[in-house]
LUMVOSE-234083 format. One record per residue (C-alpha): x, y, z. Coordinates in steps of 0.25 Angstrom, whole numbers, padded with zeros to 4 digits, always signed. Layout:
XYZ/...
***
This chain:
+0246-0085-0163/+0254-0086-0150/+0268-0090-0149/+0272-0095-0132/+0283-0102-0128/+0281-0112-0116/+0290-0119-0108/+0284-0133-0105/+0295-0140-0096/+0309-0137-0091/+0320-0148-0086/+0330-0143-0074/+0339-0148-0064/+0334-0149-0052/+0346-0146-0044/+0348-0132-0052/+0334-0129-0058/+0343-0129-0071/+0335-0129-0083/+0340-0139-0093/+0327-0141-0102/+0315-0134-0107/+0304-0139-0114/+0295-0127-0121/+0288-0124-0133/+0282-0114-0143/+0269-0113-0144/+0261-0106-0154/+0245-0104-0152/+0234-0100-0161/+0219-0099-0157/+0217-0112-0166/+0230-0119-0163/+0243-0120-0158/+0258-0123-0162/+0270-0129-0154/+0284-0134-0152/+0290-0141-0140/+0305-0139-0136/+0315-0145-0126/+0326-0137-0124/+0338-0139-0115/+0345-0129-0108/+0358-0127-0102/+0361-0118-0091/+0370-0116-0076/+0361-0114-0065/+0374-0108-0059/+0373-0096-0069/+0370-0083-0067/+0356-0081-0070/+0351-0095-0069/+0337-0095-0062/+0332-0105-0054/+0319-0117-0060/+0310-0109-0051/+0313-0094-0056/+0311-0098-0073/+0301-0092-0079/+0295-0099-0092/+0300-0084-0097/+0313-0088-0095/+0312-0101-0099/+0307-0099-0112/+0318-0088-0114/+0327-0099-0111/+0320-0108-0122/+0320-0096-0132/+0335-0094-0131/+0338-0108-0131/+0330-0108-0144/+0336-0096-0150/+0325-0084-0157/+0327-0093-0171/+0319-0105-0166/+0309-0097-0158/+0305-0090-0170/+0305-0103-0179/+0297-0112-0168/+0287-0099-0167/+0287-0098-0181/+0285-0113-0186/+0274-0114-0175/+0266-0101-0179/+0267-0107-0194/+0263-0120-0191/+0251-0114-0181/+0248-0104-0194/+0248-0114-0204/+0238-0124-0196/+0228-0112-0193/+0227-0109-0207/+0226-0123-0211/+0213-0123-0199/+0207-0110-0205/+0210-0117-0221/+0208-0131-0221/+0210-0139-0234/+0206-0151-0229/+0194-0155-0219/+0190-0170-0213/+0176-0177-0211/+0164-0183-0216/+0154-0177-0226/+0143-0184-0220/
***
């Protein structure tokens, strides 16, 4: 399984190239499926202070970290976690069935 967070869509001011939302997600991929949550989270920020850096010099590194901190570590892991066990639990069920469909005929 692989764990990737992805930034889908950011929200700025214009005038500033100030960030003010971020919509990204946690994706969790396995060879027979796959597991996600979307998020829209809004950011604060002074594009007067030092260190701000310009729309055109983000990186999707920098944003994700952004997204990460907003977040906090707690609710990385718990998002990762839910989505690894939800992904686990639905290949086993693929590689266990207990029920099946069709016609005998």
């Amino acid at each position: 399984m692989t764990t990737t967070w992805k930034i889908f869509d950011m929200k700025r001011v214009l005038s500033t190239g100030l960030i003010t939302e971020v919509t990204c997600g946690c994706i969790v991929n396995h060879p027979r499926g796959f597991e996600r949550e979307f998020f829209t989270i809004e950011l604060t920020g002074n594009p007067k202070a030092p260190g701000f850096i310009m729309y055109e010099d983000l990186d999707k590194e920098t944003v994700i970290g952004w997204v990460h901190s907003e977040l906090g570590s707690e609710k990385i892991q718990q998002v990762e976690s839910q989505l690894q066990s939800r992904l686990s639990n639905m290949i086993y069920e693929l590689n266990n069935p207990t029920e099946g469909k069709g016609l005998p005929w």
